[in-house]
C-alpha positions as CSV (number, residue, x, y, z in Angstrom):
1,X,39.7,-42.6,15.9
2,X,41.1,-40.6,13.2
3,X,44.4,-38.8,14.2
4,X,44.2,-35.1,12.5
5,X,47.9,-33.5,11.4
6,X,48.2,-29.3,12.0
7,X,51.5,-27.7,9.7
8,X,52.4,-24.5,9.2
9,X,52.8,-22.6,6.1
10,X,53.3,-24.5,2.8
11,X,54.4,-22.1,0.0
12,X,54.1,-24.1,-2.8
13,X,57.3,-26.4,-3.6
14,X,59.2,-24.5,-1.2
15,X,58.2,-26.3,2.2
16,X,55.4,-28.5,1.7
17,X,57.7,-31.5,1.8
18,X,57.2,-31.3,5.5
19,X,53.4,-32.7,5.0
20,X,54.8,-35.8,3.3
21,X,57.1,-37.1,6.3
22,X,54.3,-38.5,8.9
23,X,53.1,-42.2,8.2
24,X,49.5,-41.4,8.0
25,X,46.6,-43.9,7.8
26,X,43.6,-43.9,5.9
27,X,41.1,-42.1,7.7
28,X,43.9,-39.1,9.0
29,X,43.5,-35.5,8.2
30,X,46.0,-33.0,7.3
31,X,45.2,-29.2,7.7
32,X,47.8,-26.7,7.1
33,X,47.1,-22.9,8.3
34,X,47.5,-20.6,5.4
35,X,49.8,-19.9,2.6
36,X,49.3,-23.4,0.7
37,X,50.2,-21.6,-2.1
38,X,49.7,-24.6,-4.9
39,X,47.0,-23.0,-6.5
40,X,49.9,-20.5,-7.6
41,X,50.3,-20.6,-11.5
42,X,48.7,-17.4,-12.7
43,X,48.0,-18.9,-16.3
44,X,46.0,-21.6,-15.4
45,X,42.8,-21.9,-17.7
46,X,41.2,-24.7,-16.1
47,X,42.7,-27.3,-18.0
48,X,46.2,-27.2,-17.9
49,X,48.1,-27.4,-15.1
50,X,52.0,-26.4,-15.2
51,X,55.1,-28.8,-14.8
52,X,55.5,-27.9,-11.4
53,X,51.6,-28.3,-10.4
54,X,51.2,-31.3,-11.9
55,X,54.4,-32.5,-9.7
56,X,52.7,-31.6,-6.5
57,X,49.0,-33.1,-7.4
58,X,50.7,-36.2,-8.4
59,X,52.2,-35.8,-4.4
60,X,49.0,-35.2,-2.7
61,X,47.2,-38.1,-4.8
62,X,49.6,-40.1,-2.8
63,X,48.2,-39.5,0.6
64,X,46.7,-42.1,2.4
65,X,44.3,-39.6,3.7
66,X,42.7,-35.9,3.5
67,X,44.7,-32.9,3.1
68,X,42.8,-29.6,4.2
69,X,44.1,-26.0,4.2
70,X,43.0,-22.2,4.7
71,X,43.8,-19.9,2.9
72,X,47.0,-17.1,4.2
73,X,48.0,-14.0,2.5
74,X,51.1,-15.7,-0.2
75,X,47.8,-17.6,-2.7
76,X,45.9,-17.1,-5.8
77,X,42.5,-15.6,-4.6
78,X,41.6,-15.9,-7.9
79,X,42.0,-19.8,-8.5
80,X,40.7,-20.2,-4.7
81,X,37.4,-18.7,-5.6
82,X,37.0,-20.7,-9.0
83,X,37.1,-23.7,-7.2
84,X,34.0,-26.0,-7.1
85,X,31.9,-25.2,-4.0
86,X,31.4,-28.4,-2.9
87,X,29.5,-29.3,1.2
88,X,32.1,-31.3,2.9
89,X,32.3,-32.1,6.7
90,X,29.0,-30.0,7.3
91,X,29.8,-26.7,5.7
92,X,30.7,-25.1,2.4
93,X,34.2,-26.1,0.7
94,X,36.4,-25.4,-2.0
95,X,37.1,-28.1,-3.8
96,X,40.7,-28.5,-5.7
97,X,40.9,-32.6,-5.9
98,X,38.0,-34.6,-5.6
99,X,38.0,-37.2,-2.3
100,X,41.6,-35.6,-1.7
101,X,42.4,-32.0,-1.1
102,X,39.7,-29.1,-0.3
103,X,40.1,-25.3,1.3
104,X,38.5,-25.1,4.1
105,X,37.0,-21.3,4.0
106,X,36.7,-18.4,6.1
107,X,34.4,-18.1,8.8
108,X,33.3,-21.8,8.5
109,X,32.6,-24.3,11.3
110,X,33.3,-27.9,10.0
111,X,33.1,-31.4,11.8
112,X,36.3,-32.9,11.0
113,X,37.1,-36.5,13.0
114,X,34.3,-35.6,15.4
115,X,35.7,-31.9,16.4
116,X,34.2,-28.5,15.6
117,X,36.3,-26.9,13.7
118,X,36.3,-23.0,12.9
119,X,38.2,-21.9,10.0
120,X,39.6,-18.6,9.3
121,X,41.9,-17.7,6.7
122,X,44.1,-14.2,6.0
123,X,46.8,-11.5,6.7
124,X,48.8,-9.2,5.3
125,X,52.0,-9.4,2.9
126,X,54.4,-7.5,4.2
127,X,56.3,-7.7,1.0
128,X,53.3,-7.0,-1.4
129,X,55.7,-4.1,-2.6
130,X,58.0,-6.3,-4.2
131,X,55.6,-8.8,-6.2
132,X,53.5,-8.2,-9.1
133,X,49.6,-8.1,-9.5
134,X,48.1,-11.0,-10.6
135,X,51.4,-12.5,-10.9
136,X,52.5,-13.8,-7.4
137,X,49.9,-11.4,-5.7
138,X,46.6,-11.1,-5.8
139,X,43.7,-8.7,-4.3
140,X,42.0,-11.2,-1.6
141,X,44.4,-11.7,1.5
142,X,42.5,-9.6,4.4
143,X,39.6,-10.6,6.0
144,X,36.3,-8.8,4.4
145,X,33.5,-7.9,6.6
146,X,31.4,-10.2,4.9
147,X,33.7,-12.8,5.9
148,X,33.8,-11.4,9.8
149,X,29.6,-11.3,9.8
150,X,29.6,-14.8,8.0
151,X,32.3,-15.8,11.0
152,X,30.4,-14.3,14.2
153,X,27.1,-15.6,12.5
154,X,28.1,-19.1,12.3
155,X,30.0,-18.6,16.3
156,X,27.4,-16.8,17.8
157,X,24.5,-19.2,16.5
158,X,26.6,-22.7,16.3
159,X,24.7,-25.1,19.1
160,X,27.8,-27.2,20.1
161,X,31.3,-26.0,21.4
162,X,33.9,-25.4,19.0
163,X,37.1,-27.4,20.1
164,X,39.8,-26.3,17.2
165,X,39.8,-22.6,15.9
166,X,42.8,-22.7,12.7
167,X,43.4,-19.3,11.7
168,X,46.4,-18.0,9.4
169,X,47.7,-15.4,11.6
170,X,46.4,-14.7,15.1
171,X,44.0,-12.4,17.3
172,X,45.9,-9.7,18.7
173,X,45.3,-10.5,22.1
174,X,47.8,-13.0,21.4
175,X,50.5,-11.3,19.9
176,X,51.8,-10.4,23.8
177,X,52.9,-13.6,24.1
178,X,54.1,-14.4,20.8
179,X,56.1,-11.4,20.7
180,X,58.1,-12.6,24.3
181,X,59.3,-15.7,22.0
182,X,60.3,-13.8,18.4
183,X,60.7,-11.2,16.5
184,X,56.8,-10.1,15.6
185,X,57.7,-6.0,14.7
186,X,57.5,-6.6,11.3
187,X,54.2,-7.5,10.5
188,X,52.5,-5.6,13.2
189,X,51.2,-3.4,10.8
190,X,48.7,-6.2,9.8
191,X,44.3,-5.1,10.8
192,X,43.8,-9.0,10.5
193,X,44.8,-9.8,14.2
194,X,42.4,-6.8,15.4
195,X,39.3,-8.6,13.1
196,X,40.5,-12.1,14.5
197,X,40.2,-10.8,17.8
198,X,37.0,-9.4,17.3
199,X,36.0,-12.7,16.4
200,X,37.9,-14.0,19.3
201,X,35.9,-12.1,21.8
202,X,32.7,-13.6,20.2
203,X,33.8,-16.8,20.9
204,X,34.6,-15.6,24.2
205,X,30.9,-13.9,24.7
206,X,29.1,-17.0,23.6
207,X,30.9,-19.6,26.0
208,X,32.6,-21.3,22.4
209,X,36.4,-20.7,23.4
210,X,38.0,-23.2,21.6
211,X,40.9,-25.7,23.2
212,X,43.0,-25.3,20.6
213,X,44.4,-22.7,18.0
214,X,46.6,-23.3,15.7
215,X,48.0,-21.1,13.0
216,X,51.1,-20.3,10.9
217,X,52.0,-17.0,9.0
218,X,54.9,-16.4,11.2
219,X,57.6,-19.0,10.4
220,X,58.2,-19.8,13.5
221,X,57.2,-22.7,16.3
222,X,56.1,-21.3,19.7
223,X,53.4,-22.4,21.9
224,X,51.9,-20.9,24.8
225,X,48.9,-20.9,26.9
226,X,46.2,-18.1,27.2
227,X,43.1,-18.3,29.7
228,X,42.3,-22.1,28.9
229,X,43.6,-22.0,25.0
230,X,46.3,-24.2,24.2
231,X,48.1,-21.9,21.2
232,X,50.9,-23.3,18.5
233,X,52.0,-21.0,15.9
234,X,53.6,-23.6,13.2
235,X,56.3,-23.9,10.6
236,X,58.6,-26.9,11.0
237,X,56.7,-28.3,13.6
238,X,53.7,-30.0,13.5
239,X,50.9,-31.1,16.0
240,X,48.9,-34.6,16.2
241,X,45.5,-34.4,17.4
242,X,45.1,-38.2,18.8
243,X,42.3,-37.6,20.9
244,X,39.9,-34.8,22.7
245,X,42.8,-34.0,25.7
246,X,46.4,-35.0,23.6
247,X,48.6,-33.6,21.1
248,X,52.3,-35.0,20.3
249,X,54.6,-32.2,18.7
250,X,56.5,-33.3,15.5
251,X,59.3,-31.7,15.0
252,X,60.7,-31.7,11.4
253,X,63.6,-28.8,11.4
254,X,66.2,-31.2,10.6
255,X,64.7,-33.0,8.2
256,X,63.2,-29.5,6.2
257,X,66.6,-27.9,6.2
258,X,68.0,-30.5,5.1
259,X,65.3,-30.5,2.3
260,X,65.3,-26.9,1.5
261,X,69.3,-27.3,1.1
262,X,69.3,-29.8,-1.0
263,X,67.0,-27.9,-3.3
264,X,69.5,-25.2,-3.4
């Protein structure tokens, strides 16, 4: 059975080598929970790609497998929606590189190596005052209520469970326990964990509660429990789904620093 890899955010260059360190076979996934952050280059026509985007496509064409993302507050909203919508794994997709690479969007329930997988992306940037419109922000990053009727719409009438909800931050019923294990004051200002939990308590109401959530947006790597959810908030870490009851952490914090430093 296909093993499917969960990472944290991405931004870019600046810590998607992590994603590159597994030995991955053919049939693997990789999802990573928000702030990809590839489609970045605010010139992009459709044509050309810049230096540094061509580096990291010629990258992910050299996966073995599928790499998979939602969307977090640090992208280009704009180049997400131009993407080709394309139906992969039994809902709508965003298609970046054919057979390769596709954003998985909000509010979405995919079949992905035999789980049910619902997919919500968004938060807020809590330094949005220091970057520039259309430039390395763009209007986009909170959840819509379109996207949170599309998301209770596809919960509340789904016929199966859902085993894996990936999210880029987290409902705010969770951010108790988060908060016991870091520092979380700084982006409690964010409306994305109320609208997550909202969609949360759907699940909840419908009998869907997912095993698993996994999500990023916090740069840190806690897990905890709550009722029967197994949560991991992601950044160096990652988690390998081998089958429907295990998960094996991977835990790349020496390797990334040493990375990032070298980069330096």
């Amino acid at each position: 059975m296909p093993n499917i890899y969960f990472f944290g955010d991405t931004h870019n260059n600046i810590d998607i080598d992590k994603i590159f360190l597994p030995t991955y076979n053919n049939d693997d996934f990789i999802i990573v929970c928000g702030d990809f952050g590839v489609l970045w280059d605010y010139k992009f026509n459709n044509i050309h790609y810049s230096k540094g985007e061509k580096r990291l496509i010629k990258r992910i064409e050299s996966l073995p497998c599928t790499l998979l993302f939602v969307d977090g507050n640090h992208e280009n909203f704009h180049r997400l929606a131009q993407l080709k919508s394309v139906e992969r794994f039994g809902a709508d997709c965003g298609e970046y590189l054919a057979d390769k690479c596709y954003h998985l969007k909000r509010g979405q329930i995919y079949n992905i190596a035999g789980y049910n997988i619902f997919t919500m992306g968004g938060a807020l940037s809590v330094d949005k005052a220091y970057r520039v419109p259309n430039k390395s922000w763009w209007r986009g990053e909170a959840i819509t209520d379109e996207q949170m009727e599309l998301g209770i719409s596809n919960i509340t009438n789904f016929s199966d469970k859902i085993d894996i909800a990936v999210t880029h931050t987290c409902p705010y019923s969770f951010l108790g326990e988060l908060g016991r294990r870091i520092q979380i004051e700084h982006k409690m200002h964010d409306e994305n964990p109320l609208r997550l939990e909202r969609l949360y308590s759907t699940m909840v109401y419908n009998d869907k509660v997912p095993k698993w959530w996994f999500f990023g947006h916090w740069h840190s790597d806690v897990s905890f429990e709550v009722g029967d959810i197994s949560v991991y908030c992601l950044y160096y870490r990652a988690m390998k789904l081998i089958s429907k009851n295990i998960v094996e952490r991977l835990d790349y914090t020496k390797e990334i620093l040493e990375i990032k430093s070298k980069k330096k």
